[in-house]
N, C-alpha and C positions, 0 to 999 in steps of 0.2 A: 598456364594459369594467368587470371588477369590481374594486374596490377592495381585495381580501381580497391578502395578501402573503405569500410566504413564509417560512418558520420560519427559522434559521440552517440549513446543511447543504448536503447535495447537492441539486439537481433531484430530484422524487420520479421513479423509473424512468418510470412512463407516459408522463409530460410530455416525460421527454429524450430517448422511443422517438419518440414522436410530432414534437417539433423535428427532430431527425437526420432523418427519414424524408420530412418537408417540404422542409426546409432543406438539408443539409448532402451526401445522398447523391447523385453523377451518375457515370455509364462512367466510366473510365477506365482502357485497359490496364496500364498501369503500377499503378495501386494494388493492391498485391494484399491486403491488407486495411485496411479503411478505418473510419467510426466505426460505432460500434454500443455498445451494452450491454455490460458485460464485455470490450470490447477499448479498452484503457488506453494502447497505441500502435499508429502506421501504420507500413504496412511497403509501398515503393516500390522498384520494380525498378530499379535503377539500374545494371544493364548487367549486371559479374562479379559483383557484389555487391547486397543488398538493405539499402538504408536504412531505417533505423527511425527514429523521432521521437517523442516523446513532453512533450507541457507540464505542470507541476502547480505550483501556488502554493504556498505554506506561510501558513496563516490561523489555526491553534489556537495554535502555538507560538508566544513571544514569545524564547524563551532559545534562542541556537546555531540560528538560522534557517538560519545559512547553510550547517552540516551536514545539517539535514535538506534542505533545497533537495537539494542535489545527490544526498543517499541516497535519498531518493523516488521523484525522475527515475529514475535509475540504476535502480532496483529492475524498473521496469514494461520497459525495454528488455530487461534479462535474463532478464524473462519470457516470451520470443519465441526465447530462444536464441540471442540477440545481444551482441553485444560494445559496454560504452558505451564509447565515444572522444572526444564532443565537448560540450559543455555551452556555453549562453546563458543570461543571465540577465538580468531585469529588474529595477532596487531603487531601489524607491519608501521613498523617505524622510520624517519628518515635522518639517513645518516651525520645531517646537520641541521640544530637545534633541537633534538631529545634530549631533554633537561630533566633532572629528579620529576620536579616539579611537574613539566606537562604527566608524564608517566603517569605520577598519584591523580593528575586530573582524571584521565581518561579511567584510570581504575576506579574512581571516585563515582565517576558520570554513572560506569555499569552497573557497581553496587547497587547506586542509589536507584535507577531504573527496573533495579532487577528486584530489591527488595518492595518496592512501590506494587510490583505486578505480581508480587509471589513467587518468584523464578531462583531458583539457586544457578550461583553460576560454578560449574564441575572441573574446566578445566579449558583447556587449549591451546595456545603458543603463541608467542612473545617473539619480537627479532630485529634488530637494527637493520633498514635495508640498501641497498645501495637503489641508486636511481629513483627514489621517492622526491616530492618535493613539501608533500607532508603525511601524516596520520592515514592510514587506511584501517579500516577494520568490517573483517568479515564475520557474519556468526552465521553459528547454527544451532536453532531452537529445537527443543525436543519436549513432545504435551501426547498427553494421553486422552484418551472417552472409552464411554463402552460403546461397546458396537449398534446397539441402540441408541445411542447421542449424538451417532455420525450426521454430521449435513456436509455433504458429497458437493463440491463447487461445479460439479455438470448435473446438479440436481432443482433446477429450475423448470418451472412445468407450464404448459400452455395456458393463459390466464392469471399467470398469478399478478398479484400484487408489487412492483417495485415500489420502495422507499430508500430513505436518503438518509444520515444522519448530519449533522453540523453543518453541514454545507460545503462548496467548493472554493478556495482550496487553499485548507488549511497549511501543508504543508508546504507546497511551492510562495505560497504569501509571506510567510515565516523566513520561507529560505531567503527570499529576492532581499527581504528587510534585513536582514544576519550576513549576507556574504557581500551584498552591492550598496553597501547604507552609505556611504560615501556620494556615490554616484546619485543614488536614488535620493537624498536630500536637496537637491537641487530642481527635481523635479513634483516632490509632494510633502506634505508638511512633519517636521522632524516626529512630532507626537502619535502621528500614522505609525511612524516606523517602530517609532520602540514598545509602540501598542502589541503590536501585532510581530513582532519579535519574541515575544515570550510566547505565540500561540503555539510552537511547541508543547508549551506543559498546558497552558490555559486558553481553548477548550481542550488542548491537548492532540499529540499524530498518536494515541493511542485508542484503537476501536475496540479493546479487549472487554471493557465492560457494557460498550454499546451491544457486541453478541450477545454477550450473557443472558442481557436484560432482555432480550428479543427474545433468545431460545427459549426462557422460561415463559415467555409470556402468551405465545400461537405458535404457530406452524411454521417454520420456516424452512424451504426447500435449496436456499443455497445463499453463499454472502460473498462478499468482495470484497478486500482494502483495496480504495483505489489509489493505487502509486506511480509509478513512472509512466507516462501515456496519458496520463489526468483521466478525467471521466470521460469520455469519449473512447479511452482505451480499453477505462473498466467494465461498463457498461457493455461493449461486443464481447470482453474474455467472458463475464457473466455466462448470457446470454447463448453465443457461441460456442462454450465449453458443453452445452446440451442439446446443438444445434440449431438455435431456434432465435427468435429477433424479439423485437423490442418497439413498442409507440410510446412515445414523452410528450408527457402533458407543459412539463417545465422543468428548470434543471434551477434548484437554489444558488445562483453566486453570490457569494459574500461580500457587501458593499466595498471592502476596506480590497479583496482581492481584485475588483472592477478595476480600484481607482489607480493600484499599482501595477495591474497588465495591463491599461492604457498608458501611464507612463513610461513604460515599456515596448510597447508595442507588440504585446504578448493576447494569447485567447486564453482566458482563463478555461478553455473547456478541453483544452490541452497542457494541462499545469500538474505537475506531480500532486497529489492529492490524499497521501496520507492523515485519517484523521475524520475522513467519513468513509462511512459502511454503509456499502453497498445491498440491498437483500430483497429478494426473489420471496414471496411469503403468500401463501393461502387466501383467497380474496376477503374469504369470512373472516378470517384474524386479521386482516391488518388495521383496523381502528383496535383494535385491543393491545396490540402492538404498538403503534404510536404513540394509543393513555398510559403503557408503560413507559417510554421513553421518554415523553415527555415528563412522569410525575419524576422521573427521576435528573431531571434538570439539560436532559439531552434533546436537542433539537432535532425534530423529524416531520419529512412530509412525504404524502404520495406521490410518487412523480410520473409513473406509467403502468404501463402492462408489457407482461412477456407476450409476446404470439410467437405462429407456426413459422412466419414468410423470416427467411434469416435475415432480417436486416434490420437496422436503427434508423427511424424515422420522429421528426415530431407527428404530432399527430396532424397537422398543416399538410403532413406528404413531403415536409422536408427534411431531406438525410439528413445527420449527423454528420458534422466535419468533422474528416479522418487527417490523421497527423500525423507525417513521416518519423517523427519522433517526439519526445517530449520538449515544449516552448522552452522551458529551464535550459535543458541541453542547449537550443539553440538559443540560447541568451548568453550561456558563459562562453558559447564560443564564439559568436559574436563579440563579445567583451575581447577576447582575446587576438583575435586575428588582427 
């Protein structure tokens, strides 16, 4: 075996098509979608209704884990067109400094995230850990639809309509101002930072009521939260998860995100990106889609088309830069070495 290791981040795609495709995939009636690339929850026939399930850790963040915990989860359920209802969660604690105190935070954080969304939270485990150096916590959301409600994330079709919601990128912007505000003071003006340090809650890394608002409003053939990879990652899993590619008109960065990945020396189009939704939509619906989201105080624009040729291109003919991992990753570890 080779000794070589990998970087911080995701699995690089090939690898996790190839584990899944060994490992994970067998029959089963009941699953009616199961792992793959681009599909971020299962969805199991469970009689009148279909189960969804969905796990994701929280590893970037160190501050209000326990909001994001539950907004992440959340995000990828609603992106099937399902309702989240039930939340587990795992929290690995570290053997020094768990104090009364952080504890009720972190339970505090769920609660409040979880009531905010609807989500009861049912159960899961607790642990002092050795080898931490801080908080982890991993969940698993659990949402229901009727099997008519399903939007299938490899259900993007030739021609549709992408759109965009709030822009890029909410989450990694948040993160840089939250974890590196020391450093990043030096470099852009303190009132950036604490601006857009609450973007957490406001516009908010939660896309649960931007589905909503869409599903009821036209046709929508498949959605995305875009997270670790930024939009450049999301945008292929989309896309990809139905085999099919992508031409962009333009991609929204958000001013505030520009001014702190040039400080950085970061591409915001490789930026974790919780906080916009991603969606694949009917060409006819999508202005009806938009005048929903937007009447409803949510920013949204066109930004391209699905096509047949598998690949991401602007509509110039020029590709999409592809990112061996996410900028965030290579920023804390940069920080660190």
């Amino acid at each position: 075996m080779s000794d070589w290791t990998y970087p911080l981040g995701k699995l690089p795609t090939q690898d996790l098509e190839r584990l899944l495709a060994r490992y994970a995939i067998r029959p089963d009636e009941r699953l009616i979608l199961g792992p793959g690339v681009g599909h971020d929850a299962a969805v199991i026939d469970w009689g009148a209704s279909y189960l969804v399930t969905k796990s994701d850790p929280i590893t970037f963040a160190t501050d209000e884990i326990g909001w994001y915990a539950v907004c992440v989860n959340a995000n990828d359920i609603a992106c099937l067109g399902a309702t989240p209802r039930w939340f587990v969660v795992t929290l690995l604690l570290p053997e020094q400094g768990t104090t009364p105190a952080l504890v009720e935070s972190l339970f505090a954080q769920l609660a409040t995230a979880s009531a905010e969304l609807g989500v009861l939270l049912i159960g899961g485990h607790t642990e002092i850990t050795a080898g931490l150096d801080r908080p982890l916590i991993i969940g698993t959301m659990l949402g229901e639809v009727a099997p008519e409600g399903l939007i299938r994330s490899d259900g993007a079709q030739i021609g549709d309509t992408l759109l965009l919601t709030k822009g890029i990128a909410v989450e990694g912007t948040a993160l840089l101002a939250r974890e590196s505000r020391a450093l990043l003071a030096e470099r852009v003006p303190a009132d950036l930072l604490t601006r857009v340090a609450d973007w957490i809650h406001h516009p908010g890394i939660s896309i649960v009521r931007d589905a909503q608002i869409a599903a009821r409003a036209g046709r929508v053939h498949a959605m995305h939260d875009i997270t670790e990879g930024g939009f450049a990652m999301g945008v292929r899993e989309l896309v990809g998860a139905a085999g099919l590619g992508a031409r962009l008109e333009s991609v929204p960065v958000l001013p505030e995100t520009q001014a702190l990945c040039a400080a950085c020396g970061l591409d915001p189009l490789g930026l974790i990106a919780s906080g916009a939704l991603l969606l694949a939509v009917a060409p006819a619906d999508a202005e009806a889609i938009l005048k929903a989201l937007h009447a409803a105080g949510i920013a949204a624009w066109a930004i391209g088309t699905v096509t047949a040729e598998p690949d991401v291109r602007y509509a110039d003919g020029l590709p999409l830069p592809v990112f061996a991992r996410d900028e965030i990753a290579r920023w804390f570890e940069e920080l660190a070495a």
